[in-house]
Backbone of each chain as ProteinMPNN parsed JSONL, in Angstrom:
{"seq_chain_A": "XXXXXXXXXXXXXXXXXXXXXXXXXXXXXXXXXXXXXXXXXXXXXXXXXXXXXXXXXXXXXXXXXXXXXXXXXXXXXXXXXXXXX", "coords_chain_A": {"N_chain_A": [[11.779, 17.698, -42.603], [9.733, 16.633, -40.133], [8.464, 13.061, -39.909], [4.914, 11.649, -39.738], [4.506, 9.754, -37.679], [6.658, 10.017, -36.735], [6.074, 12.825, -35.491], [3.954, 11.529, -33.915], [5.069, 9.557, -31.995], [6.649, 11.41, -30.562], [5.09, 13.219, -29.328], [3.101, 12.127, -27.099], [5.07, 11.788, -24.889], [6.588, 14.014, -24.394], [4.337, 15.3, -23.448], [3.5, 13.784, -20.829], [6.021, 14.175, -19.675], [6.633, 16.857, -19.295], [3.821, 16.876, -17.784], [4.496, 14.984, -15.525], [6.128, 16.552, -14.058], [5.173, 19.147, -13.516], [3.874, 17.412, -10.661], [3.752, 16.982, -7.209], [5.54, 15.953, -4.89], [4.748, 13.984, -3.108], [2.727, 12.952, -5.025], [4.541, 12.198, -7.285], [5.696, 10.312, -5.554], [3.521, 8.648, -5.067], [3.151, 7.585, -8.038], [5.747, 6.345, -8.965], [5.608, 4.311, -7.235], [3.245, 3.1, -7.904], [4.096, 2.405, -10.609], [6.718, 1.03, -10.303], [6.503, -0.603, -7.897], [6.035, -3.412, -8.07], [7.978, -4.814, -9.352], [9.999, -3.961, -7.57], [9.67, -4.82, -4.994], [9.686, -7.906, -5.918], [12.252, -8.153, -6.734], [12.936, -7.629, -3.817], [12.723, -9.378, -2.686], [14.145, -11.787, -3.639], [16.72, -10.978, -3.097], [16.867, -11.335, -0.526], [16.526, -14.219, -0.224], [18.482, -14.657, -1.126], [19.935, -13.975, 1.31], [18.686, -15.409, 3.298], [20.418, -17.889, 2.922], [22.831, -17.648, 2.724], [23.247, -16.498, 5.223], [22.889, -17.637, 8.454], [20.135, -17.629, 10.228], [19.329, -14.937, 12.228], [17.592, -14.747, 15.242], [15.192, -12.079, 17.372], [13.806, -10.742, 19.789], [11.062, -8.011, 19.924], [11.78, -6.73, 22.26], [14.429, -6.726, 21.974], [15.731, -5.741, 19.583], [14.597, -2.862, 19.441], [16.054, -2.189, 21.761], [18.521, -2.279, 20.911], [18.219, -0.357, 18.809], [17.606, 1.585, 20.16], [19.707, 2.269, 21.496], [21.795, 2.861, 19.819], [20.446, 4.887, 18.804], [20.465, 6.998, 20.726], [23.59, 7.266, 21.09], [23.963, 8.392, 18.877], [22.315, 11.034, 19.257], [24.127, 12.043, 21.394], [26.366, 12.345, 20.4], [25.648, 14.45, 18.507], [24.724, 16.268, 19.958], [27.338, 17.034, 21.146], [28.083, 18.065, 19.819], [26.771, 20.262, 18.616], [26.583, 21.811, 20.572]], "CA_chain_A": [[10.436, 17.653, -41.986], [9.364, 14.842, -39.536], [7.282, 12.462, -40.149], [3.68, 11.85, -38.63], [4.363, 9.052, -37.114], [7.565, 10.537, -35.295], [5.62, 13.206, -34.488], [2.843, 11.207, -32.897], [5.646, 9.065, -30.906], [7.389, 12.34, -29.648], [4.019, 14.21, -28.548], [2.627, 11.664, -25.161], [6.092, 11.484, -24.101], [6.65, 15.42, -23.805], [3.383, 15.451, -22.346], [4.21, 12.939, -19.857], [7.21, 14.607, -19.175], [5.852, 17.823, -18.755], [2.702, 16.257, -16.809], [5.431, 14.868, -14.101], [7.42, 18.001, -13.497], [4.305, 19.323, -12.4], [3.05, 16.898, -10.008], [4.103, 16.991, -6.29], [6.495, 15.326, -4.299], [4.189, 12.96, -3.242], [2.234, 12.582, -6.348], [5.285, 11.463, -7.445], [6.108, 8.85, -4.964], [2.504, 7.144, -5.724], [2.987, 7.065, -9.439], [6.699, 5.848, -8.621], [4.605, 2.817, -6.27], [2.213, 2.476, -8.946], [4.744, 1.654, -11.541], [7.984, 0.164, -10.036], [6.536, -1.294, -6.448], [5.809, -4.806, -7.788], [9.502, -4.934, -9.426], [10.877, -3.855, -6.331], [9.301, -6.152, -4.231], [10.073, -8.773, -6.356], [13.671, -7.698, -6.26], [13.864, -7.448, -2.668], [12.328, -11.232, -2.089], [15.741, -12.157, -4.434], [18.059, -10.529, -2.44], [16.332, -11.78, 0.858], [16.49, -15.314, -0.587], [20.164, -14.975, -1.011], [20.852, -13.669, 2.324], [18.368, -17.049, 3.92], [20.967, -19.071, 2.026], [24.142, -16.678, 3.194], [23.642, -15.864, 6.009], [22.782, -17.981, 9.714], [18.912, -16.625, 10.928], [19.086, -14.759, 14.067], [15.959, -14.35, 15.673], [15.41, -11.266, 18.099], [12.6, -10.053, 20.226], [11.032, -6.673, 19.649], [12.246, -5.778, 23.296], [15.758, -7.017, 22.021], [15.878, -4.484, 18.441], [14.214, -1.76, 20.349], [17.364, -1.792, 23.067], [19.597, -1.918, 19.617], [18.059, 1.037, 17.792], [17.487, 3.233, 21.119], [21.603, 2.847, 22.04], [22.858, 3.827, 18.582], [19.833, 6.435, 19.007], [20.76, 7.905, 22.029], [24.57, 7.834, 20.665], [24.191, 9.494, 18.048], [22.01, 12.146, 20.073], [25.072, 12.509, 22.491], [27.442, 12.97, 19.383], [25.215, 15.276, 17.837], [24.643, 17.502, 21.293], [28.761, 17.648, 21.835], [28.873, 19.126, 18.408], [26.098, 21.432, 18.648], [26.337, 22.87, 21.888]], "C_chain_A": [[10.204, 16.289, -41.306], [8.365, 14.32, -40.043], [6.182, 12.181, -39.53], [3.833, 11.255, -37.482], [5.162, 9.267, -35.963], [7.005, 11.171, -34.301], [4.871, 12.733, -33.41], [3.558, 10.072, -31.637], [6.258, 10.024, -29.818], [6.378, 12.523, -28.803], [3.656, 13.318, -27.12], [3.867, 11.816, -24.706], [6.608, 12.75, -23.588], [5.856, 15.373, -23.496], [3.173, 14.807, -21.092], [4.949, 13.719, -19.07], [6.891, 16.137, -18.433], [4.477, 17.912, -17.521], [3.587, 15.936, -15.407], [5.885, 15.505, -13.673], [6.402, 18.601, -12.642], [3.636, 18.678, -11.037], [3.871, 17.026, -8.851], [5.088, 16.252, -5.939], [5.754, 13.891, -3.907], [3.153, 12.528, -3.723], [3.035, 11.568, -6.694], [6.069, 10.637, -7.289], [5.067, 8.186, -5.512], [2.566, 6.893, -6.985], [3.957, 6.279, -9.376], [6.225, 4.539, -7.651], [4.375, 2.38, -7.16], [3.507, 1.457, -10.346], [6.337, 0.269, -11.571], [7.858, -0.865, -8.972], [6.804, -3.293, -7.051], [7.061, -5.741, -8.121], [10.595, -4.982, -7.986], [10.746, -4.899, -5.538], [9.673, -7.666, -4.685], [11.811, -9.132, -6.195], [14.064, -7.917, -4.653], [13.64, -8.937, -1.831], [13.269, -11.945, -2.624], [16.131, -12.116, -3.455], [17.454, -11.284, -0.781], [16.607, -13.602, 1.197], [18.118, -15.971, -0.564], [20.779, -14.324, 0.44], [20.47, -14.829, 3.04], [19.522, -17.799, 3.67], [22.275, -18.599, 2.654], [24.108, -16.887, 4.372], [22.73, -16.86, 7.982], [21.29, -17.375, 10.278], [19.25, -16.508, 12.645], [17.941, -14.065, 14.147], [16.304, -12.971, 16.819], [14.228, -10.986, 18.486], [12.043, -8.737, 19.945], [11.718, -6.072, 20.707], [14.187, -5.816, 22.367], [16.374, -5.412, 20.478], [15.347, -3.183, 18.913], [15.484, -1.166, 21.358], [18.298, -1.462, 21.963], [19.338, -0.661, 19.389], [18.585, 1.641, 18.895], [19.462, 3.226, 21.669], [21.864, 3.28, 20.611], [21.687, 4.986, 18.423], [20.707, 7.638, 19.825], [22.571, 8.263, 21.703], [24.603, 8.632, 19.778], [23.384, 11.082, 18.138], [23.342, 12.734, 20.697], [26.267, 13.012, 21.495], [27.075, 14.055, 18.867], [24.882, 16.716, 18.603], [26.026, 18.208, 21.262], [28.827, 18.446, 20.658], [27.878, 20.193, 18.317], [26.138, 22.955, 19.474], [27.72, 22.762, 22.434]], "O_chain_A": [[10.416, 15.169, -41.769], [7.445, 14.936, -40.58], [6.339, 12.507, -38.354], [3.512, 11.761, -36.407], [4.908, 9.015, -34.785], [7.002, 10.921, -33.096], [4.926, 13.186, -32.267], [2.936, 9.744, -30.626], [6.402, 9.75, -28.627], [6.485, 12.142, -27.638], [3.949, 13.858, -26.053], [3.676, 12.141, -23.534], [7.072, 12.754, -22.447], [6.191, 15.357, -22.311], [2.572, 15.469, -20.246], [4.639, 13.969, -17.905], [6.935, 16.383, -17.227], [4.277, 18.777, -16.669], [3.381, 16.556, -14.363], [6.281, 15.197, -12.549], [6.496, 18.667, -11.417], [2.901, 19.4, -10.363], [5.026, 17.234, -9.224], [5.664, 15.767, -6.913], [6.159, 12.822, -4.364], [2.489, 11.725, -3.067], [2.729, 10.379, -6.599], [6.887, 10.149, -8.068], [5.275, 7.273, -6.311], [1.996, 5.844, -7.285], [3.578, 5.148, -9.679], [7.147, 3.724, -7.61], [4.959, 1.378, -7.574], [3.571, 0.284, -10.712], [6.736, -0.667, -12.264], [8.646, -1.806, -8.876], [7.536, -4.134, -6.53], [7.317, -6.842, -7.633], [11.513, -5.707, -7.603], [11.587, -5.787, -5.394], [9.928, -8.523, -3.839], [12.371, -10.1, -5.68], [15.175, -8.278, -4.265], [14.154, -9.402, -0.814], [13.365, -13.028, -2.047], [16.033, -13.084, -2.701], [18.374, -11.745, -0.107], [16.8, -14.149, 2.283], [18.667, -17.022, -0.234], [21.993, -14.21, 0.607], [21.387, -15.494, 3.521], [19.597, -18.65, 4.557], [22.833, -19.539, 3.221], [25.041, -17.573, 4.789], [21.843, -16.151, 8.459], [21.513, -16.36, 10.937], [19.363, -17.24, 13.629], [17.436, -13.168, 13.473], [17.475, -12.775, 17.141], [13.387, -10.931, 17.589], [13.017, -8.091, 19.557], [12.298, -5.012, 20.469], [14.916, -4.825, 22.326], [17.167, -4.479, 20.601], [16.077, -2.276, 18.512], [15.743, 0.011, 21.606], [18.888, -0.384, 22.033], [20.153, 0.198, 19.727], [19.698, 2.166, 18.893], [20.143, 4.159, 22.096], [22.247, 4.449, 20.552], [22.05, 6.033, 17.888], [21.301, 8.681, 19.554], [22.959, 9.39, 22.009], [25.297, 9.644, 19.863], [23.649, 12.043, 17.417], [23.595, 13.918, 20.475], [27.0, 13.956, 21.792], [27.977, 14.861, 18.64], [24.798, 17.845, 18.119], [26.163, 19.43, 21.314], [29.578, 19.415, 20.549], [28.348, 21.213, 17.814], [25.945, 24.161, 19.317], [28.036, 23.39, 23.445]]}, "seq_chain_B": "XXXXXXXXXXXXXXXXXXXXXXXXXXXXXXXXXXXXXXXXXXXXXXXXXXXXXXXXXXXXXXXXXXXXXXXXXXXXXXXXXXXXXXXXXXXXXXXXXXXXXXXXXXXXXXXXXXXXXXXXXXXXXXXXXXXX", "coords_chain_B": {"N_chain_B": [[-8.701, 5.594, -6.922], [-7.028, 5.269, -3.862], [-6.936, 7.482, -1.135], [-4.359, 8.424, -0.205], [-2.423, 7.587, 2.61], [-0.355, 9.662, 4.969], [2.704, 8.245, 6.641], [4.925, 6.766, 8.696], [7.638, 4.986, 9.819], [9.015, 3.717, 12.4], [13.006, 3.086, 13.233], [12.888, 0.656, 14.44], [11.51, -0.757, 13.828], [11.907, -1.322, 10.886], [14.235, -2.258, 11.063], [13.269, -4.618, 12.7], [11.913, -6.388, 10.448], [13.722, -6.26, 7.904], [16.088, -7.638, 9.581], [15.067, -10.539, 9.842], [14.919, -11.002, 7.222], [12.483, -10.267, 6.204], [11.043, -7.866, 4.921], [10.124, -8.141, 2.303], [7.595, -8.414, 2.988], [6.473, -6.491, 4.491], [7.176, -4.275, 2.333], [5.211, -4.729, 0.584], [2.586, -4.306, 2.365], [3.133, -2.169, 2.651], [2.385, -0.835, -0.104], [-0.179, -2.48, -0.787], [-1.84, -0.853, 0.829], [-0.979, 1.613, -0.189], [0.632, 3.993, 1.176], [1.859, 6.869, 1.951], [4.956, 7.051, 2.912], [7.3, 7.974, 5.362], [10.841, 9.104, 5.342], [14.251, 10.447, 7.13], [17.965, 11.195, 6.355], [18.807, 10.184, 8.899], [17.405, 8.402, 10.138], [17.45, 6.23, 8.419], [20.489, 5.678, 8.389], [20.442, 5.049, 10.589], [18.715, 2.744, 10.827], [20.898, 1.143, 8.908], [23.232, 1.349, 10.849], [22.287, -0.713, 12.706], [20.979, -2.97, 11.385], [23.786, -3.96, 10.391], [24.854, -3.895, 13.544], [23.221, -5.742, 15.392], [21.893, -8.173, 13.679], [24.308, -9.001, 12.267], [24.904, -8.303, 9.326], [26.636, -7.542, 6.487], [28.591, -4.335, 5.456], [27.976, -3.856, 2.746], [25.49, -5.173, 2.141], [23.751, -4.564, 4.063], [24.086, -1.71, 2.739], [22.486, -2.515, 0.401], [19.833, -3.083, 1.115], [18.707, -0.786, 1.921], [18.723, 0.306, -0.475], [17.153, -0.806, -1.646], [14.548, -0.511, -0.033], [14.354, 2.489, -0.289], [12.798, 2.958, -2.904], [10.294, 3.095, -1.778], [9.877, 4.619, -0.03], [9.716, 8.593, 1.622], [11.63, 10.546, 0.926], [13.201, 13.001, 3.872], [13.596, 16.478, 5.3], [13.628, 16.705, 8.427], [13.315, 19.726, 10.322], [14.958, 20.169, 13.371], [12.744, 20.845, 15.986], [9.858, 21.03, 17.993], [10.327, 19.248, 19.945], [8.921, 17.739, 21.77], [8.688, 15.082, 22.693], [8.662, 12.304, 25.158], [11.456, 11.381, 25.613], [14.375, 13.206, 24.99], [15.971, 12.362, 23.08], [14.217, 11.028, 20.824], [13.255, 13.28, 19.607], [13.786, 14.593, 16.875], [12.34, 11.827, 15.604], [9.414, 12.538, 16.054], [9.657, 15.225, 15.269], [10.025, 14.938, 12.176], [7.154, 13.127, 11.777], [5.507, 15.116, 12.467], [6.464, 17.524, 11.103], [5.849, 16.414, 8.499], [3.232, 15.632, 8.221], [2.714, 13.417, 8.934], [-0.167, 10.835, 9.664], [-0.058, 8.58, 11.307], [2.135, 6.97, 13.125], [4.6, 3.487, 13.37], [5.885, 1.851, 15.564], [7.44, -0.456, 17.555], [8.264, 0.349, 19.895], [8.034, 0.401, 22.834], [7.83, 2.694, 24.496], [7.308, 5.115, 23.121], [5.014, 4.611, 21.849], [3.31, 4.321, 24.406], [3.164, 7.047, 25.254], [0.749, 9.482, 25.213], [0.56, 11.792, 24.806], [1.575, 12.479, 22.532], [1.285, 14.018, 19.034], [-0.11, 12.562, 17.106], [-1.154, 9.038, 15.995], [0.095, 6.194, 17.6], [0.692, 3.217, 16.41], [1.159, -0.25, 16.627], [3.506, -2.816, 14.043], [2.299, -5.169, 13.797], [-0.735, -4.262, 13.577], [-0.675, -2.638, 11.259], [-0.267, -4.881, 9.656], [-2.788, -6.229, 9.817], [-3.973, -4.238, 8.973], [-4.61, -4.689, 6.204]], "CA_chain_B": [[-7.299, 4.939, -6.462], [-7.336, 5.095, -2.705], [-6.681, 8.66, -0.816], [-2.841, 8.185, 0.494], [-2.099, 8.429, 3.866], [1.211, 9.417, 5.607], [3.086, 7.253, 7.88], [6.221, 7.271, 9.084], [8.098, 3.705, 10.291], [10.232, 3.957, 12.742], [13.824, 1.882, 12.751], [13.098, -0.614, 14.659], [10.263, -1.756, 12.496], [12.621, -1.479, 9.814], [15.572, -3.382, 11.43], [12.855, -5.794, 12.693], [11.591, -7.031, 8.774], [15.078, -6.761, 7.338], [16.887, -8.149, 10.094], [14.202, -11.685, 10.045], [14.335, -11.269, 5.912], [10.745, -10.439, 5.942], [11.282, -6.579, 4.337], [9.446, -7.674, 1.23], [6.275, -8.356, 3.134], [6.584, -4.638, 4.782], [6.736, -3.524, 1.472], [3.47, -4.876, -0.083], [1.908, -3.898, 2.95], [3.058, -0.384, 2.15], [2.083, -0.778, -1.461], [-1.107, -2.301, -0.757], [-2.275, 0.326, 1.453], [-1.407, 2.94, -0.964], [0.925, 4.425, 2.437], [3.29, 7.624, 2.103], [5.869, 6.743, 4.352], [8.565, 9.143, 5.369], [12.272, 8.671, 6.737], [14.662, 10.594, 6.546], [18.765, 10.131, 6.165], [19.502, 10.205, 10.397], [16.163, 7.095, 10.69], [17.817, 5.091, 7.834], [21.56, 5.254, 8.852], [20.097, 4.481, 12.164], [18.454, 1.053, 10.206], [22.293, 0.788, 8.627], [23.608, 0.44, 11.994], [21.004, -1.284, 13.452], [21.461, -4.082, 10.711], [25.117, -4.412, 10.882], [25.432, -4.297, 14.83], [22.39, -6.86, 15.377], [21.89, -9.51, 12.46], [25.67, -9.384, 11.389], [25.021, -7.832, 7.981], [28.188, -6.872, 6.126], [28.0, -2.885, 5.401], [27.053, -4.194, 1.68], [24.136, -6.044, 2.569], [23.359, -3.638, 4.439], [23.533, -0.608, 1.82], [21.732, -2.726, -0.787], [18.748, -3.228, 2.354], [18.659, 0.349, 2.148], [18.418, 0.947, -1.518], [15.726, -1.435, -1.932], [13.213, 0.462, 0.488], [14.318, 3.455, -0.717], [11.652, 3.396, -3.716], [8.993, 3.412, -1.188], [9.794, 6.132, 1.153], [10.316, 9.815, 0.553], [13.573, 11.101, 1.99], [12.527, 14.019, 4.057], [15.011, 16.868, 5.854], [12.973, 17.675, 8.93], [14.699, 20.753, 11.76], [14.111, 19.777, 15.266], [11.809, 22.123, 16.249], [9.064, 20.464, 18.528], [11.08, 18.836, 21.682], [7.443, 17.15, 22.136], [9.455, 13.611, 22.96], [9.192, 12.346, 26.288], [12.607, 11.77, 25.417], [14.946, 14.036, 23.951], [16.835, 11.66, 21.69], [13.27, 10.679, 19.905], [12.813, 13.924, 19.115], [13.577, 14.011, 15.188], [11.291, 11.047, 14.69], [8.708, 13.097, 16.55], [9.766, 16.159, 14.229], [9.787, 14.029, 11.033], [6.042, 13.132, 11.784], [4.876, 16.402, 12.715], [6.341, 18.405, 9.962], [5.371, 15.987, 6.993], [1.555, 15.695, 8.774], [1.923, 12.363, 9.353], [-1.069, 10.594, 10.903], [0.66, 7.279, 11.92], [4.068, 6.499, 13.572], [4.451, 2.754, 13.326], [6.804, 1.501, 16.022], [7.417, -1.512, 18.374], [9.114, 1.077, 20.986], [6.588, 0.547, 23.752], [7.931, 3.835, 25.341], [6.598, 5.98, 22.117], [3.357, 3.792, 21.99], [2.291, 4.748, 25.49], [3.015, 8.537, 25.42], [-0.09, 9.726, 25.14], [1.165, 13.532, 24.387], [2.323, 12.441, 20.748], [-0.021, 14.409, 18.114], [-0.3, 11.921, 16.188], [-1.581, 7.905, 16.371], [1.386, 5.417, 17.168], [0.869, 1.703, 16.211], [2.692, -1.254, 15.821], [3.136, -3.712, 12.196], [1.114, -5.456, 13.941], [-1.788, -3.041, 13.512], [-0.453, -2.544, 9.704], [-0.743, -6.096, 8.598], [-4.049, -6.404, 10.149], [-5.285, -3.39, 7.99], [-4.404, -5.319, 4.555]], "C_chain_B": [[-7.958, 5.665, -5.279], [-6.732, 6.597, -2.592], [-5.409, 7.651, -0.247], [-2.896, 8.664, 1.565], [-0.701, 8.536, 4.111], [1.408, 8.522, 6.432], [4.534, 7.518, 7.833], [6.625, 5.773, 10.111], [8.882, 4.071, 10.773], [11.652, 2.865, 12.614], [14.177, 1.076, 12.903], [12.092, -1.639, 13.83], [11.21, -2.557, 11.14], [13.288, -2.947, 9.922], [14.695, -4.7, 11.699], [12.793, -6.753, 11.547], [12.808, -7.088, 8.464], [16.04, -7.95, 8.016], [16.073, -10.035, 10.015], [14.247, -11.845, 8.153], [12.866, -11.296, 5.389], [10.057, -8.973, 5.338], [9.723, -6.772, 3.235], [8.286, -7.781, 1.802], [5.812, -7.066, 3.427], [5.876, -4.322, 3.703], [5.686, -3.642, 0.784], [2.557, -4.388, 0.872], [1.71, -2.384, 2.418], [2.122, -0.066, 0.407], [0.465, -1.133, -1.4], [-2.403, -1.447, -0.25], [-2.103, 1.582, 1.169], [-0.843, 4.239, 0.19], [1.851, 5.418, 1.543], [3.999, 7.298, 3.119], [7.173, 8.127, 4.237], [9.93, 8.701, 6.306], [13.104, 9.784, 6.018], [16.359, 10.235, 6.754], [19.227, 9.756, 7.755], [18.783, 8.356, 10.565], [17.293, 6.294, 9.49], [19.672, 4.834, 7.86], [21.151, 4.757, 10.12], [19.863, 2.282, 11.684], [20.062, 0.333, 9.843], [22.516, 0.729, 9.343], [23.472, -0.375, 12.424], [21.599, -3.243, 12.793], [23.485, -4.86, 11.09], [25.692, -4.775, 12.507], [24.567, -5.901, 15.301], [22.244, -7.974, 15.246], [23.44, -9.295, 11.689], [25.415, -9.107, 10.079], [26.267, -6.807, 7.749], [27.417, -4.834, 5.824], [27.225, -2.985, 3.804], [25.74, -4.901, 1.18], [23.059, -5.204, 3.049], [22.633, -2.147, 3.647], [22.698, -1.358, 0.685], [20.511, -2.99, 0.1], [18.474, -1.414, 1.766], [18.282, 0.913, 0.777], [17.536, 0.388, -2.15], [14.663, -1.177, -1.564], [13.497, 1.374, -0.361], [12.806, 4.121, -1.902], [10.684, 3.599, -2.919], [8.912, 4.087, 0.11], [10.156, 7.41, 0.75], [11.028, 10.256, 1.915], [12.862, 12.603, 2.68], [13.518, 15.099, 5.304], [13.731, 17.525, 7.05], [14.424, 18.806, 10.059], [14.286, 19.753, 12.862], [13.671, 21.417, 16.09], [10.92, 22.25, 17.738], [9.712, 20.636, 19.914], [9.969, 18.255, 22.072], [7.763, 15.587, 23.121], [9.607, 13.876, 24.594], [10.642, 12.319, 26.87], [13.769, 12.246, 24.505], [15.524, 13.483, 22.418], [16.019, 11.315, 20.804], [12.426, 11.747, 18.947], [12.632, 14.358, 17.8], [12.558, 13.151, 14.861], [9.66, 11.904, 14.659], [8.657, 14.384, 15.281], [9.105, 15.892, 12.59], [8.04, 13.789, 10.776], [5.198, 14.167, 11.581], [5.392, 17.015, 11.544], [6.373, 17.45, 8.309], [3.419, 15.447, 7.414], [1.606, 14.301, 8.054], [1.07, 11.759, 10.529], [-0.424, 9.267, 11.999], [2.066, 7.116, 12.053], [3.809, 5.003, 13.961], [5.825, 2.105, 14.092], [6.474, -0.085, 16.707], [8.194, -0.811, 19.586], [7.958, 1.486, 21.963], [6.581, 1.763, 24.523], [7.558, 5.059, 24.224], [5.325, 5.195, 22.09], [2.696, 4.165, 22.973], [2.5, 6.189, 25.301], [1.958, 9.062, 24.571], [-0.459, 11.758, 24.315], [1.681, 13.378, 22.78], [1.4, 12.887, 19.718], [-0.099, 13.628, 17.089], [-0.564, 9.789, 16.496], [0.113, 6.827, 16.368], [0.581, 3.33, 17.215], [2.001, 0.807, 15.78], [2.532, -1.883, 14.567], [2.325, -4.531, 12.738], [-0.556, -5.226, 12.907], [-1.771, -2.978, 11.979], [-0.557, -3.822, 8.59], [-2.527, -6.566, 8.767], [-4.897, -5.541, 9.378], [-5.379, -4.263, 6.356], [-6.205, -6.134, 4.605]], "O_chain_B": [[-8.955, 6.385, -5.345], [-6.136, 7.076, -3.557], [-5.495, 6.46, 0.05], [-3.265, 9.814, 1.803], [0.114, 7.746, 3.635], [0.48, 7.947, 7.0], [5.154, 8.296, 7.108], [5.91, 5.534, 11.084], [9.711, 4.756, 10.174], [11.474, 1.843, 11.951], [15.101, 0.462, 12.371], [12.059, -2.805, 13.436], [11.226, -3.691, 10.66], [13.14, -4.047, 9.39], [15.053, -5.76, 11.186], [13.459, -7.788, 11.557], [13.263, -8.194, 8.757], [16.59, -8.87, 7.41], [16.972, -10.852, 10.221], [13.611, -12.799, 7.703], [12.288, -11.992, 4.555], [8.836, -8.845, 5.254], [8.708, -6.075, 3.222], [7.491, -7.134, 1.121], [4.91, -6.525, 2.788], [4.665, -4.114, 3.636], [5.163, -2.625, 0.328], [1.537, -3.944, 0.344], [0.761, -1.721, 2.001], [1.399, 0.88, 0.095], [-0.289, -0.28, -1.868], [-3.538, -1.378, -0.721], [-2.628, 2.536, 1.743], [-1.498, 5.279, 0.271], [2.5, 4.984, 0.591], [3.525, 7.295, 4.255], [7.644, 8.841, 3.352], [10.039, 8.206, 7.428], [12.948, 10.117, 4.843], [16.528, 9.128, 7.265], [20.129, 8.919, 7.797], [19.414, 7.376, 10.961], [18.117, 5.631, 10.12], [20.105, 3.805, 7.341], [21.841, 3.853, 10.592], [20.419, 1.227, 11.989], [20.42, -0.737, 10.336], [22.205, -0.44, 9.568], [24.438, -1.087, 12.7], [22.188, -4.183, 13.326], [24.015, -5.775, 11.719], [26.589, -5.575, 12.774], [25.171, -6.956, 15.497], [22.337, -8.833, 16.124], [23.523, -9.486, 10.476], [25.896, -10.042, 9.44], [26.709, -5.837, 8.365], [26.292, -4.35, 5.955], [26.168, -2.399, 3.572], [25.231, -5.057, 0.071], [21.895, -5.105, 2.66], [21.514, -1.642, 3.734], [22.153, -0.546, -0.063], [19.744, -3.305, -0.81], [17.644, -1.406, 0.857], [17.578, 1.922, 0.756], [17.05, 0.891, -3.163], [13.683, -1.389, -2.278], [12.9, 1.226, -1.428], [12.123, 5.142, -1.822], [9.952, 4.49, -3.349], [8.074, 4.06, 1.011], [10.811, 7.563, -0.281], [10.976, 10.276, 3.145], [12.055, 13.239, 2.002], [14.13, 14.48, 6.174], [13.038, 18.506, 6.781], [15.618, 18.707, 10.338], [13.463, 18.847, 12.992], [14.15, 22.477, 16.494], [11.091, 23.187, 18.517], [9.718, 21.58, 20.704], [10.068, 18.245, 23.299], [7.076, 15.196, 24.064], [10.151, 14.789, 25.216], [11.073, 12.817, 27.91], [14.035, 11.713, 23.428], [15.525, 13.913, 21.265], [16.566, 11.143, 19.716], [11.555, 11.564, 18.097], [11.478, 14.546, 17.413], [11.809, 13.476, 13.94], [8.911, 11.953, 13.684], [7.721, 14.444, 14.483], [8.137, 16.403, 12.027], [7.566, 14.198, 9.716], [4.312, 14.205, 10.728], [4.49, 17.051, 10.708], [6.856, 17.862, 7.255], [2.657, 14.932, 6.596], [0.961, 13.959, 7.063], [1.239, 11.905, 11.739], [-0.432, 9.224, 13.23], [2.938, 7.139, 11.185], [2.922, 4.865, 14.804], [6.795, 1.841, 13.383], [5.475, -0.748, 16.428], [8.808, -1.606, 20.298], [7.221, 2.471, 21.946], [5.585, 2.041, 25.191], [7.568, 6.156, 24.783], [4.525, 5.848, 22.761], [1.506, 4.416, 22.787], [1.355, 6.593, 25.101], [2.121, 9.133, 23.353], [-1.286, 12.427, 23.696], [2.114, 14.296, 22.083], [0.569, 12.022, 19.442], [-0.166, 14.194, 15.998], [0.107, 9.378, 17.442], [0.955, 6.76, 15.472], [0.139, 2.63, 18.125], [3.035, 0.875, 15.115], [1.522, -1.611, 13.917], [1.344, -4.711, 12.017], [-1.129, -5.819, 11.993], [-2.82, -3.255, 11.397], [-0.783, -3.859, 7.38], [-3.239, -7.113, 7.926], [-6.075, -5.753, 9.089], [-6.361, -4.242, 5.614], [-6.628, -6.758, 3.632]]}, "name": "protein", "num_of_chains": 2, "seq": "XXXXXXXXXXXXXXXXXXXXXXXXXXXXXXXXXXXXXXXXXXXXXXXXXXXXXXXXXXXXXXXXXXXXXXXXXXXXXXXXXXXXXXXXXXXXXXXXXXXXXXXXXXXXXXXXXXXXXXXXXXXXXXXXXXXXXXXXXXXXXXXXXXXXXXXXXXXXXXXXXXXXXXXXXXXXXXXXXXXXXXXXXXXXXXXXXXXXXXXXXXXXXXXXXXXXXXXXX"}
């Protein structure tokens, strides 16, 4: 027989668990925000810190990353046409 | 808690913040604004290129860039359906928007910013740090 106390650690955590299964897709991104964002963020100001330190800053205009994206856009449109059609 | 809106970043936004090391501010923006964002995997191999051809990021720099947003976007498989895009090749992002009913497309691609035919509002980060 369990004891109370087990039981009363098991019971929120199946209800939890059960509570999340139900909730949406993006329900369950904002609870996933709510609980991990400030970790993450924290995390990704690390890794950002070690690339300052790594890595040479190159600066770029918006016109200049805009011309980047839209050519490996537009290639991978033209790859994705020859194979479709 | 705040009503969530959609949004949808496109990948030069992306590549912009990552490529300058300025990602984590993005992401509090996103966080403080309580934003759904949507990409899905065509927009963020696009950012993986983007990074590596650009700012010289190795491909591991790169995939750990990639798995650090990740928590704060939801992966999303749209068809191409629409064709709404003044031009054809933008049509996915266009898709992407439209079938997850997002209200905002957040670019710096001044040729999606002016098309006026896009059902949906396009701004730049601009516009997104200014709402904080």
């Amino acid at each position: 027989m369990q004891s109370t106390s087990k039981i009363k650690s098991q019971l929120p955590f199946q209800a939890i668990i059960s509570a999340v299964k139900k909730l949406t897709i993006e329900e369950k991104q904002l609870l996933r925000q709510q609980l991990f964002a400030t970790d993450a963020i924290a995390e990704m100001r690390v890794f950002e810190l070690q690339l300052k330190k790594k890595k040479a800053s190159i600066k770029k205009t918006d016109e200049e990353i805009v011309s980047i994206t839209t050519s490996i856009r537009a290639k991978k449109y033209a790859n994705a046409k020859k194979i479709l059609y | 808690m705040l009503t969530p809106k959609r949004y949808c970043i496109d990948s030069c936004v992306w590549v912009k913040y990552a490529g300058h090391f300025k990602i984590a501010s993005l992401l509090g923006y996103i966080y403080d604004n309580n934003l759904l964002v949507y990409a899905d995997n065509y927009l963020l191999g696009e950012v993986h290129h983007a990074l590596i051809k650009a700012f010289n990021f190795t491909i591991s720099e790169a995939d750990k860039t990639i798995l650090l947003i990740s928590p704060f976007i939801i992966v999303s498989a749209p068809r191409n359906i629409f064709r709404l895009s003044k031009d054809a090749k933008d049509n996915y992002l266009y898709d992407l928007c439209i079938q997850n009913n997002c209200s905002h497309l957040i670019t710096v691609d001044k040729e999606i910013l002016t098309d006026n035919n896009a059902p949906f509002i396009r701004k730049t980060d601009a516009w997104l740090k200014k709402k904080k």
